[in-house]
C-alpha positions as CSV (number, residue, x, y, z in Angstrom):
1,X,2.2,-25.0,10.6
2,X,-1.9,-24.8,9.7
3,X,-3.5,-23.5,12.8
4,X,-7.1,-24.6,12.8
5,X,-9.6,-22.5,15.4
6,X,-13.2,-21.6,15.4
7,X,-15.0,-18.1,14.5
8,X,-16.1,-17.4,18.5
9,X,-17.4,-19.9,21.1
10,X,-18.8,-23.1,20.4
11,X,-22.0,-24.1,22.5
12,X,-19.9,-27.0,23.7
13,X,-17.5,-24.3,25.2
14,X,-20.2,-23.3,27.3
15,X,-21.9,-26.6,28.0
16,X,-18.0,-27.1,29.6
17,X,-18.9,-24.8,31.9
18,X,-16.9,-21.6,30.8
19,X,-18.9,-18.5,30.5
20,X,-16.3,-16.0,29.6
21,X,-14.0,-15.9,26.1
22,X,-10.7,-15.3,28.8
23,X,-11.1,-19.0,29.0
24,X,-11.3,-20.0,25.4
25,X,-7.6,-20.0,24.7
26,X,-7.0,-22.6,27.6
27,X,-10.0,-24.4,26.4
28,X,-9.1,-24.4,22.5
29,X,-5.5,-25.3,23.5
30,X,-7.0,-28.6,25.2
31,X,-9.1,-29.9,22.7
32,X,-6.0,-29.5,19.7
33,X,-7.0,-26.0,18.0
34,X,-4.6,-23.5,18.0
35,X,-6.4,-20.5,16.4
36,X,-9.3,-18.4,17.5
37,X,-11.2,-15.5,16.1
38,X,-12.6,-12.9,18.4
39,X,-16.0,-11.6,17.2
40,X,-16.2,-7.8,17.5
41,X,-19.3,-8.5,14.5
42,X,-22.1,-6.9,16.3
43,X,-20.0,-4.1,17.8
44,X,-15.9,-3.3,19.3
45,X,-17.9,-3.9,23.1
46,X,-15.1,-5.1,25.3
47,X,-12.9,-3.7,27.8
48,X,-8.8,-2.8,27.2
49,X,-8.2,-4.9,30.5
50,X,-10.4,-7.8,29.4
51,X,-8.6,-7.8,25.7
52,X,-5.6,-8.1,27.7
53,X,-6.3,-11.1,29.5
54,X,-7.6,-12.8,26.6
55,X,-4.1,-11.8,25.0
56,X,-2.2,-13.1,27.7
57,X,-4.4,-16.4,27.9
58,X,-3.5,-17.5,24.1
59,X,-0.2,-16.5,24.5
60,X,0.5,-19.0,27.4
61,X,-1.4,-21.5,25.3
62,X,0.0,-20.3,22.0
63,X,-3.2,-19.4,20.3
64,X,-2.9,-17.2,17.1
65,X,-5.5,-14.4,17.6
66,X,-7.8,-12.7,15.1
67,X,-10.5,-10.1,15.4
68,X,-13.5,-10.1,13.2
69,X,-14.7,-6.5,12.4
70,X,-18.4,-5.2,12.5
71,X,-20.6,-6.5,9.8
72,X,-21.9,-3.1,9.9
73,X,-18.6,-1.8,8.2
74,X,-19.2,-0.4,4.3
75,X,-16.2,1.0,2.7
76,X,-18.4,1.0,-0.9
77,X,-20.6,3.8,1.0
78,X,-21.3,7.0,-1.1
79,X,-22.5,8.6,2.4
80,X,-19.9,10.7,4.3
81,X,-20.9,10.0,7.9
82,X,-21.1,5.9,7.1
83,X,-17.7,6.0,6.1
84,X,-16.3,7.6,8.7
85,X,-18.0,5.5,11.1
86,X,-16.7,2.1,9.0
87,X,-13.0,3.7,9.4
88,X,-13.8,4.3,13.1
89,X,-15.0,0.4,13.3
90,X,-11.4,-0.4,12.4
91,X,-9.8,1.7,14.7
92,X,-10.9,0.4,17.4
93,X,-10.5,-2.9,16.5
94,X,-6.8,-1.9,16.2
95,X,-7.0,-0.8,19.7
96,X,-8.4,-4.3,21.1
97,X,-5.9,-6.1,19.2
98,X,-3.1,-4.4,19.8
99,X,-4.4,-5.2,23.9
100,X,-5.4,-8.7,22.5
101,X,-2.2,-9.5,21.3
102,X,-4.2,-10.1,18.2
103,X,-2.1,-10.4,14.7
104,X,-5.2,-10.4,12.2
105,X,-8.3,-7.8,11.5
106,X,-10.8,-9.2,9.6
107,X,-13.6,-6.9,7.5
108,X,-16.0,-7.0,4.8
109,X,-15.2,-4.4,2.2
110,X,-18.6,-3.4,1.7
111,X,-21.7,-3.6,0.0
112,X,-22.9,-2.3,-3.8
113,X,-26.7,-3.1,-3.5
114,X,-27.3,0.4,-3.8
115,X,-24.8,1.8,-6.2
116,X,-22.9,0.9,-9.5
117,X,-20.3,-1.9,-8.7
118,X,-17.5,0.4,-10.3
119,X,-18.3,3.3,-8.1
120,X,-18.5,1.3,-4.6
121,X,-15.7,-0.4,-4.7
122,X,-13.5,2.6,-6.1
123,X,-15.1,3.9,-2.9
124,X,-13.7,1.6,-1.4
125,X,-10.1,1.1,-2.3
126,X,-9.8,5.0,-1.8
127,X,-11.4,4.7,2.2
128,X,-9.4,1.6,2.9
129,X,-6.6,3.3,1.7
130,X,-7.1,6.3,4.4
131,X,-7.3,3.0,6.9
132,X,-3.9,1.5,6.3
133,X,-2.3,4.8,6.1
134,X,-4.0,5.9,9.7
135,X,-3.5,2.2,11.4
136,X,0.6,2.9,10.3
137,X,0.1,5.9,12.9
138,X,-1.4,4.3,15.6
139,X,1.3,1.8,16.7
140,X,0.2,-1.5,14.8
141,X,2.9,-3.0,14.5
142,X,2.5,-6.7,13.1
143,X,-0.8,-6.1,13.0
144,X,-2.6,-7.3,9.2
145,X,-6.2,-5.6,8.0
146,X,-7.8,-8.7,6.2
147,X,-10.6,-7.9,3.7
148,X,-12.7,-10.7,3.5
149,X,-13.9,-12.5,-0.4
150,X,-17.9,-12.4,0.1
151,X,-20.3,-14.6,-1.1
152,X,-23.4,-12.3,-1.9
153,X,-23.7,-10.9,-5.2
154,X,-24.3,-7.4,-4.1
155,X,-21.2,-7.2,-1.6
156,X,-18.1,-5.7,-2.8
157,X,-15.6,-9.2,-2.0
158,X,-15.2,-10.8,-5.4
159,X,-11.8,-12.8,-5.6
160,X,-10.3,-10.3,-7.8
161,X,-11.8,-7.1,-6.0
162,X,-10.0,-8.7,-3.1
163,X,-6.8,-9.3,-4.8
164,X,-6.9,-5.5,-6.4
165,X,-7.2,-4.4,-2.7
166,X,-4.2,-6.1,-1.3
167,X,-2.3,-4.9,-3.7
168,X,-2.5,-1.9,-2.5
169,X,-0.6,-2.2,0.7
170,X,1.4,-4.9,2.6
171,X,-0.8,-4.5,5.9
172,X,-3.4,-6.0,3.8
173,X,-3.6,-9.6,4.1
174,X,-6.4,-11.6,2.4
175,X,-9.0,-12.9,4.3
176,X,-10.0,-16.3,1.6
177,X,-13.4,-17.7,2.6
178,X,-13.7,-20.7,0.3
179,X,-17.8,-20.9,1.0
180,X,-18.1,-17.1,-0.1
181,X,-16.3,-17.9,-3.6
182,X,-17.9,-21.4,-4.2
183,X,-21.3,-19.4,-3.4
184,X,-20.3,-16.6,-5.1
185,X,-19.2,-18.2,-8.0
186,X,-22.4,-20.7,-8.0
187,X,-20.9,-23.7,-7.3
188,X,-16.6,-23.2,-8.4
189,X,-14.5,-24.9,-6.3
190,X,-15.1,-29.0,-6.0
191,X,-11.9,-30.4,-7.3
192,X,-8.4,-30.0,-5.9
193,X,-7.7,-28.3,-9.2
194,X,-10.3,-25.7,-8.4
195,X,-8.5,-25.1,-5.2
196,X,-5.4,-24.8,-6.6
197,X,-6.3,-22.4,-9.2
198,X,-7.5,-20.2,-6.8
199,X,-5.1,-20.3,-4.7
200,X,-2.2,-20.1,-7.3
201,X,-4.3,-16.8,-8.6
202,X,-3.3,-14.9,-5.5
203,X,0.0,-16.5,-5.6
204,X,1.1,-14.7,-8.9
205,X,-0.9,-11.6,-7.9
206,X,0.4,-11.0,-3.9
207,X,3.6,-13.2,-3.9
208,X,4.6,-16.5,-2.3
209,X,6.0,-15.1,0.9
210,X,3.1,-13.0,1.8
211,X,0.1,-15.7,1.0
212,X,2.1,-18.7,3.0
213,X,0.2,-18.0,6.1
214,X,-2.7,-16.4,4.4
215,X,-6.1,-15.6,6.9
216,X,-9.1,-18.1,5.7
217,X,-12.5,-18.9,6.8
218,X,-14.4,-22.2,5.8
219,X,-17.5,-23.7,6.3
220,X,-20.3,-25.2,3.7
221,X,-22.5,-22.3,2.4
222,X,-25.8,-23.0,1.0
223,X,-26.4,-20.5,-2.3
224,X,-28.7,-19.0,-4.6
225,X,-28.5,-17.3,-8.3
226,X,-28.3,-14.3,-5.6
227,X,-25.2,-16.4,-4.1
228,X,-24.4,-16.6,-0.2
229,X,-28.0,-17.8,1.8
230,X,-26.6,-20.0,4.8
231,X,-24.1,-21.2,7.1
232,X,-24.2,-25.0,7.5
233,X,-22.0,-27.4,9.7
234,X,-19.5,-29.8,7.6
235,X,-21.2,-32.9,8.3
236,X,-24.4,-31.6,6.1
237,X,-22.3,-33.0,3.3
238,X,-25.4,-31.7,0.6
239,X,-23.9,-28.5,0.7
240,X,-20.5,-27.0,-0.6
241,X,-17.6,-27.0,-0.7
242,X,-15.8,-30.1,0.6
243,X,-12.0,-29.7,2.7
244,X,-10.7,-33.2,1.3
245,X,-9.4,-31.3,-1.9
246,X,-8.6,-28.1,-0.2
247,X,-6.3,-29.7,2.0
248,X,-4.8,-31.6,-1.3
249,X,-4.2,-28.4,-2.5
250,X,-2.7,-26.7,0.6
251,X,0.2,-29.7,1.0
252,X,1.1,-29.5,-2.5
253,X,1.6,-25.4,-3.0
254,X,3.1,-25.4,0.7
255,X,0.5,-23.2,1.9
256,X,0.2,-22.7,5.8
257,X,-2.9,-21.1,6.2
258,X,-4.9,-19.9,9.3
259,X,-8.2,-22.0,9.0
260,X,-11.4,-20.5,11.1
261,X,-14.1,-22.8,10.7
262,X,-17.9,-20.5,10.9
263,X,-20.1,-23.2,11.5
264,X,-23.4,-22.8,13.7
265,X,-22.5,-23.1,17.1
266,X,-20.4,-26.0,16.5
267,X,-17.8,-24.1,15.1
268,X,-14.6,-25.6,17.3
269,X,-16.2,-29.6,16.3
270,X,-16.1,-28.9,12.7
271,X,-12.5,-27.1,13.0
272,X,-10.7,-30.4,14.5
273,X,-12.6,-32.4,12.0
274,X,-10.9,-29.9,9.2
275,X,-7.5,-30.4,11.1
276,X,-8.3,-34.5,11.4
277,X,-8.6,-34.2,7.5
278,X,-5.5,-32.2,7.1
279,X,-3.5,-34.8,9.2
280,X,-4.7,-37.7,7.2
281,X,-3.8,-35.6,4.0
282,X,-0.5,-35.5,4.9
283,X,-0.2,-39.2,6.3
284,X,-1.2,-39.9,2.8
285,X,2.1,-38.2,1.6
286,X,4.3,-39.8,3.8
């Protein structure tokens, strides 16, 4: 099964009249989403017993749970003391999920604005590396750390960098945002072939079995030359990419993906429209 769910809480979330995210499940679960990701970007700033409510809340409404890391995290960091706090970043986002009932951490590898590509991401693979091996320690148990494809030029997160990092350990699950390539990329993915390439890349490199229920994120990114400039909502439709032949591409490698839509504030709307486009895709079939 595709599970759909937004990246936090849309404005319509609180327009309902909820004010805290221990009601989101519930609320997701009534609209027709069944995914939510927790947004820990701006700081890991919530309490063990509130992680545990929100746990217990999506599992009585059967909402699969992810966490999405500090932005401030930068593996490709040739200073000591930002490294160590980017693995501490993690850490504690292992500790909320493991109270959140949360399967899926979410981070950006890192950036290479300031440093040779080579040597970042290196840096990178070798710090991530100490990650997985201290998260094995710490009781994480079903728990996946999902480096995230980026769609700025100067961000460690190509498709292949991603890829070359997975490989590297089965905790690490893909994180495929389909804006980031297409902006990385300058505009790659608009047919269902373009999809499917992609998609049948990570295939050969990670294996069937472990990219079934791959992590994702989509929403239309506006780009530069430079690549990644802004979020946009699906229905501004003069921006990349489209879902239609995503979704194409999804039924026919027999993909079941968990979609989190990043749209401005109206990130749970444009997650059922995904899901309403799914639906029809596989109507289509029948």
């Amino acid at each position: 099964m595709i599970r759909f769910g937004p990246a936090g809480n849309s404005q319509s979330f609180y327009n309902a009249g909820y004010k805290s995210s221990v009601d989101a499940p519930k609320w997701l679960n009534s609209i027709g989403l069944s995914a939510y990701e927790y947004q820990c970007n701006k700081g890991v700033n919530i309490s063990k017993e509130k992680a545990r409510q929100i746990g217990q809340e999506a599992q009585k409404y059967d909402i699969l749970i992810s966490i999405h890391a500090p932005y401030y995290i930068n593996f490709g960091s040739q200073e000591e003391e930002k490294l160590q706090k980017s693995k501490e970043y993690i850490y504690e986002c292992v500790e909320v999920a493991k109270e959140m009932k949360a399967q899926r951490i979410v981070f950006h590898p890192g950036s290479c604005a300031k440093v040779e590509r080579s040597l970042a991401f290196e840096t990178a693979k070798k710090a991530i590396m100490e990650v997985v091996n201290t998260v094995k320690e710490m009781q994480a148990d079903g728990i996946f750390l999902c480096p995230e494809t980026m769609g700025k030029k100067n961000n460690l997160g190509s498709s292949d960098e991603i890829i070359e990092i997975c490989k590297m350990d089965e905790m690490l699950l893909p994180t495929i945002d389909f804006g980031h390539i297409n902006a990385f990329e300058g505009g790659s993915l608009k047919t269902e072939e373009d999809f499917e390439n992609l998609l049948k890349k990570f295939i050969d490199q990670l294996g069937y079995e472990r990219m079934k229920c791959f992590h994702s994120h989509f929403s239309r990114i506006e780009y530069t030359s430079q690549g990644e400039k802004k979020h946009w909502n699906y229905e501004d439709k003069q921006f990349e990419p489209d879902f239609e032949p995503l979704a194409e591409a999804l039924y026919k490698l027999k993909l079941e993906p968990v979609i989190i839509c990043e749209s401005k504030d109206y990130m749970a709307e444009d997650a059922l429209v995904l899901k309403k486009i799914y639906q029809e895709t596989l109507e289509k079939r029948v």
